[in-house]
C-alpha positions in Angstrom: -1.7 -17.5 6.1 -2.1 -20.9 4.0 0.4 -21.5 1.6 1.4 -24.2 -0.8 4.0 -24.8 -3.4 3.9 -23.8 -7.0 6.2 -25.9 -9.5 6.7 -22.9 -11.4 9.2 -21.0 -9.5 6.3 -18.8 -7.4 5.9 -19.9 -3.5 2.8 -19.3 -2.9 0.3 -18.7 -3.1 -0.3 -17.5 0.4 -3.7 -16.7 1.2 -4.0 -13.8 4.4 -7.4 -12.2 5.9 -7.7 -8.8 8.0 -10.7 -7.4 9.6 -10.0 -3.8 11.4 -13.2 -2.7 13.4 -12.8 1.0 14.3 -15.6 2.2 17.5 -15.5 5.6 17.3 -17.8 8.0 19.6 -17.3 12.0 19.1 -18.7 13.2 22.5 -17.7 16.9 22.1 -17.9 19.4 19.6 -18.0 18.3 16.0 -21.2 18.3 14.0 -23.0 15.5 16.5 -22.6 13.7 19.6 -23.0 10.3 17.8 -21.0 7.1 17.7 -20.4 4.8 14.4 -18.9 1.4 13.7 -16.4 1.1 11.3 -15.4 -2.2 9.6 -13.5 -3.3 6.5 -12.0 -6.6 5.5 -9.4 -7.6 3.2 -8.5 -10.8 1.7 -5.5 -11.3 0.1 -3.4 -13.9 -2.3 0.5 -13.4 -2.4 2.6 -15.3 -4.7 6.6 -14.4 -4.6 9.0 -15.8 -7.0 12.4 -17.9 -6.2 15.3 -15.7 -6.9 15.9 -16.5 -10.5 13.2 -14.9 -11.7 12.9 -12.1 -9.0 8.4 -12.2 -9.7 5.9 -11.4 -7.3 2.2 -10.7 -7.7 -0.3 -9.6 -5.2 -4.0 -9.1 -5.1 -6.1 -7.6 -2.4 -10.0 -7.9 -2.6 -11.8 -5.4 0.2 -15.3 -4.5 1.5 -16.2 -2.0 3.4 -19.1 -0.4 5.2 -20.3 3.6 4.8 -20.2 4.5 8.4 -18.9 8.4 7.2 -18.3 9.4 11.0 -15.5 12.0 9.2 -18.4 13.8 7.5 -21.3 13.1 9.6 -20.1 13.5 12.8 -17.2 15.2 13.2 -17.1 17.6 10.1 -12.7 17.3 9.5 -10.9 17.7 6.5 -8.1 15.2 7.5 -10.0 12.2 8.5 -10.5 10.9 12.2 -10.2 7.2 10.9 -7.9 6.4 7.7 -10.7 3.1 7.3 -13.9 5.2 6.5 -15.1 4.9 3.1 -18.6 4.7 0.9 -19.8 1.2 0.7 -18.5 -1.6 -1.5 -16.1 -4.4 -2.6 -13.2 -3.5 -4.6 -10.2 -4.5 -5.8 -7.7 -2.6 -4.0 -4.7 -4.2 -5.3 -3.9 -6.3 -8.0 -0.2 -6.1 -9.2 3.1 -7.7 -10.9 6.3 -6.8 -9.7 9.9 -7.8 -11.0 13.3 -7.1 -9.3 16.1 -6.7 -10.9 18.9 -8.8 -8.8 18.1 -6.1 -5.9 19.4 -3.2 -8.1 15.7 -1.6 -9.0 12.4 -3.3 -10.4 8.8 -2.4 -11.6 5.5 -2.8 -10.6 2.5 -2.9 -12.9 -1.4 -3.4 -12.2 -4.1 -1.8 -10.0 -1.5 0.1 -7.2 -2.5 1.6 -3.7 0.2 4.3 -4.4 0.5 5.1 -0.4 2.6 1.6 0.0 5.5 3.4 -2.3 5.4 6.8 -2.2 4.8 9.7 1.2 5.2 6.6 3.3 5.4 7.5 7.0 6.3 4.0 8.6 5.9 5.7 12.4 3.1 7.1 11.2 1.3 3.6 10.4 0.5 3.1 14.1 -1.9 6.3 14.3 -6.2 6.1 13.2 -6.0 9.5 11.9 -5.8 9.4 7.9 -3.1 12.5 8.1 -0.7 10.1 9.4 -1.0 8.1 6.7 -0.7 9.9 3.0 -0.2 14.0 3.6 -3.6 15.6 3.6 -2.0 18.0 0.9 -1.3 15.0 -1.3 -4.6 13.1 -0.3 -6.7 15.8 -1.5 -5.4 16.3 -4.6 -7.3 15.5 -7.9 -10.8 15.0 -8.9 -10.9 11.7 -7.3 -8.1 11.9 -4.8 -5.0 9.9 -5.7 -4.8 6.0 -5.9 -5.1 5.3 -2.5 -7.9 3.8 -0.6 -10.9 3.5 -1.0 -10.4 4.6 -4.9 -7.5 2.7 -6.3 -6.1 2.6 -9.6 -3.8 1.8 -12.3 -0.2 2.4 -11.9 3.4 1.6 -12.7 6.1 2.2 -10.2 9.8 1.6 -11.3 12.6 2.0 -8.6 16.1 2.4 -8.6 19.2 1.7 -5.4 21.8 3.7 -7.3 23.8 3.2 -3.7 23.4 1.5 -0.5 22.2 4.4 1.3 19.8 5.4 -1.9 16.4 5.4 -3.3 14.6 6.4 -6.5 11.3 5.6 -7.2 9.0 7.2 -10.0 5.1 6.3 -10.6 2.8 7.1 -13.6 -1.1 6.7 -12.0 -4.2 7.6 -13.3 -6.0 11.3 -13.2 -8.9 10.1 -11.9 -9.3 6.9 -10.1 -12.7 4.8 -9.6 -15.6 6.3 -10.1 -15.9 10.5 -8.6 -19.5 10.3 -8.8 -19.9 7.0 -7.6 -17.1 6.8 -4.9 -18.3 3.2 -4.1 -17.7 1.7 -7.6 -14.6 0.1 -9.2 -13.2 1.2 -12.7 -10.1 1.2 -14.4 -9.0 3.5 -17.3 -6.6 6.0 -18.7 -8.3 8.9 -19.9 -7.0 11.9 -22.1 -9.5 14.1 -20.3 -8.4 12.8 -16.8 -4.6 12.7 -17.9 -2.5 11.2 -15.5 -0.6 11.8 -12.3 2.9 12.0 -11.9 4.9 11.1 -8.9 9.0 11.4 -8.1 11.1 10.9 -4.5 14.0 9.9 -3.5 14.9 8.4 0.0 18.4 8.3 1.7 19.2 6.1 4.6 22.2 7.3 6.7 21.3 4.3 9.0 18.7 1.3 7.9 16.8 2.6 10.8 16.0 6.3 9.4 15.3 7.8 6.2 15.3 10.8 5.0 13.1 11.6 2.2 11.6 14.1 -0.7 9.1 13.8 -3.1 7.1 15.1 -5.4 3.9 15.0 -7.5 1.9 16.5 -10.5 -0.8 15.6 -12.6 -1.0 16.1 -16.4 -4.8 17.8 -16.5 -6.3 20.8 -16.1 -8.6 21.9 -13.0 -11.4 24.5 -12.0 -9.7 27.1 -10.1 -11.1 27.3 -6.9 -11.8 30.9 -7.5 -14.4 30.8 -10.6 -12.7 34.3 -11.9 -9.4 32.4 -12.8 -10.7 29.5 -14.7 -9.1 26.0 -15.4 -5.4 25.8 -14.2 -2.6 23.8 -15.8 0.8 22.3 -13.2 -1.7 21.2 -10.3 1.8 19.7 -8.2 2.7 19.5 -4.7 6.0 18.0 -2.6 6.8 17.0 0.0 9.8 16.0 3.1 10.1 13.5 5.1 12.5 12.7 8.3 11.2 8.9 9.9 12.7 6.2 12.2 14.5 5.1 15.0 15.6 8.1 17.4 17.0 6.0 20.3 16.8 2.5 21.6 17.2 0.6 25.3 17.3 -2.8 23.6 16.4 -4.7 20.6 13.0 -4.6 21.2 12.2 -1.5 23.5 12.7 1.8 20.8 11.5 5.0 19.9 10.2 5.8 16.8 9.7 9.4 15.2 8.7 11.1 12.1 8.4 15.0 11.3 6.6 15.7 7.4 5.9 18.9 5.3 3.8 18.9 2.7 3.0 22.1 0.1 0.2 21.8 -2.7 -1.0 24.7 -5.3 -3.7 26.8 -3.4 -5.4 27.5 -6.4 -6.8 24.4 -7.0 -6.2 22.6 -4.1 -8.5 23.9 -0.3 -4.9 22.6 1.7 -2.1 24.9 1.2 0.3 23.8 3.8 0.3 20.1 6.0 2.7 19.5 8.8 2.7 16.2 10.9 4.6 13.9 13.2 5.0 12.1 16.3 6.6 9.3 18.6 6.1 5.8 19.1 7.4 3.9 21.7 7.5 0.0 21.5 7.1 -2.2 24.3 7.0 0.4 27.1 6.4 -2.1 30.0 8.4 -4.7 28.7 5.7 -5.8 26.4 6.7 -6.6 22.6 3.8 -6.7 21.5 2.6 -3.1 22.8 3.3 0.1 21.2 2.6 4.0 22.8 2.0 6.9 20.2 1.1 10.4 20.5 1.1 12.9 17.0 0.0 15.8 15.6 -1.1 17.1 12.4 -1.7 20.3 11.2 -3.0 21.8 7.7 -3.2 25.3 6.4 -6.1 26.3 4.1 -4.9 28.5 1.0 -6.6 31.9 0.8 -8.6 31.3 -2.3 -10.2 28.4 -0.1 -10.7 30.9 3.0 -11.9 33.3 0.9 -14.3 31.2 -0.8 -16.1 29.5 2.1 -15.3 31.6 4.9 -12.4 29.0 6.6 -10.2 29.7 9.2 -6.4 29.8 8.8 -6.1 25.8 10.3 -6.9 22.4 11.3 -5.2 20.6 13.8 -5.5 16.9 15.0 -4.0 15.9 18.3 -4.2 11.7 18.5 -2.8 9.5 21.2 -3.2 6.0 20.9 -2.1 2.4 22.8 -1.8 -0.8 21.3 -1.9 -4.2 22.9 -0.9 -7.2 21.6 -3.7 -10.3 22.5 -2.1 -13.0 21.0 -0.8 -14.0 17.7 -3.8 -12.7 15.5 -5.4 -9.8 17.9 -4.6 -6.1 18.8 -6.6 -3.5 20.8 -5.6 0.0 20.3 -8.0 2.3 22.7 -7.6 5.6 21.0 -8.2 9.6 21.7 -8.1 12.4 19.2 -9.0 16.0 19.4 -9.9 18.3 16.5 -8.8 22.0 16.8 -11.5 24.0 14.1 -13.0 20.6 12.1 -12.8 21.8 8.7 -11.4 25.1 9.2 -15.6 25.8 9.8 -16.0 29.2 12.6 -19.7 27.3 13.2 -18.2 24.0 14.6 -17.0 23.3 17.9 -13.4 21.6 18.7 -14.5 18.1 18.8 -13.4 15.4 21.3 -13.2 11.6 19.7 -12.8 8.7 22.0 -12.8 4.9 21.0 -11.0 1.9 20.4 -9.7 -0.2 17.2 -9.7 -3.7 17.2 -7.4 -5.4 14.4 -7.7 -9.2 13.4 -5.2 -10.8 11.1 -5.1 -14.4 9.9 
């Protein structure tokens, strides 16, 4: 990244770049045999503050192309790449943050809320959007939550009450972007939309694992799913998390895990039940650079959603993945994933997804 000085107390700012290219072929199962390119970029412009004044901003411009190989192709509620999205540049982030001498801070602007709450850091490695976000949490609201590709407005305050604590709250918008126009930017606060609310708290009994529970509801009303009950106040979910380091040979060469449950209201929301994790091992041959990962995720439809459109009890993901360091700027990550019941739909076969990711970072 470039940088340069600021004579106002801010170092930056630095300027970064990221291109991720996702190849994706389903050649089983699914809704096709077909294979799609996936490719969004993201340029971004940091500017952190000395430690007087404890000020950081961030902004985060992004394009991206509709390749829609989850809906096209494979027919999966929880998404086979965690990069496919409608068509358009956007501004994905745009934010202020102050700390408060390492004790707490706050965070105000346009917020991808997935970078501070239902964070799965072992998780990260993975394609598959469940290992991101919980698919009970992702789904949730007219528009989804602020997370990508439909970010935002948000203010996140957090709080280290201890050293082995953490408690963060967030106040988001209802509705995010644009629902009919899911390629589109807007910002606004709506009465109609209301607002979403989000609480956890994190303990660390070691910096290298956390322990974590959250929750989430949002201020509106919804259409039931079934259309006997109506609109339906309390739309809310939680959510646990156990993540990090499980055992190590050195420094370098670890193992990673993370197990997560997530719970949303059935009435509104098609995903009762989630239930995810995994392993990652880094440098398995001695490589640094290179990290080995296998999870699984599984979500369970609520019965007014089965009911409704004839679903089966489940959907479960099985990914395992390899990535390669190629130098300072390049990764290849072949990857294989395969869908149990896409979409909880009797009429689709278990589908088989094969490709490869390649990430470039400057």
């Amino acid at each position: 990244a470039f940088s340069s000085e600021d004579p106002e107390g801010l170092r930056g700012p630095q300027f970064g770049a990221a291109n991720i290219t996702d190849m994706l072929s389903n050649v089983q199962g699914g809704l096709a045999r077909d294979s799609r390119l996936l490719n969004p970029l993201d340029l971004t412009a940091t500017w952190l503050g000395d430690d007087t004044n404890g000020l950081s901003v961030f902004i985060d411009v992004q394009a991206t192309s509709a390749a829609d190989f989850t809906g096209a192709v494979v027919g999966d509620a929880q998404g086979v790449s965690n990069i496919d999205a409608p068509a358009g540049l956007r501004l994905a982030n745009a934010w202020l943050a102050k700390d408060f001498g390492g004790k707490g801070g706050l965070k105000a602007g346009v917020i991808d809320l997935n970078t501070e709450f239902d964070v799965q850091a072992t998780g990260a490695l993975f394609l598959n959007s469940a290992f991101g976000i919980g698919p009970d949490f992702s789904q949730s609201g007219e528009n989804g939550p602020s997370i990508f590709p439909a970010t935002g407005l948000g203010l996140v305050g957090w709080w280290l009450p201890g050293d082995h604590w953490e408690v963060k709250f967030g106040l988001f918008e209802g509705a995010p972007g644009t629902p009919a126009h899911p390629g589109r930017t807007a910002f606004a606060f709506d009465t109609d939309e209301g607002a979403l609310l989000n609480f956890e708290l994190r303990y660390r009994p070691t910096p290298d694992f956390v322990l974590g529970a959250g929750t989430w509801r949002y201020t509106a009303s919804f259409d039931a799913i079934d259309p006997m009950v109506g609109r339906l106040s309390g739309n809310a979910g939680y959510y646990l998390i156990a993540d990090g380091l499980l055992w190590s040979v050195s420094e370098d060469q670890k193992l990673s895990g993370w197990l997560r449950i997530g719970f949303a209201d059935s009435r509104i929301n098609p995903v009762e039940t989630a239930f995810s994790g995994g392993f990652v091992y880094t440098a398995p041959f001695g490589r640094t650079s290179d990290q080995a990962g296998i999870a699984f995720s599984r979500i369970q439809f609520g019965a007014p959603a089965r009911q409704a459109d004839g679903l089966l009890a489940a959907e479960t993901t099985l990914e395992a993945t390899y990535s390669v360091g190629l130098g300072e700027h390049f990764t290849l990550q072949p990857d294989l994933q395969y869908v149990i019941s896409p979409g909880g739909n009797p009429a689709i076969d278990n589908a088989l997804v094969v490709g490869s990711r390649v990430t470039a970072t400057w």
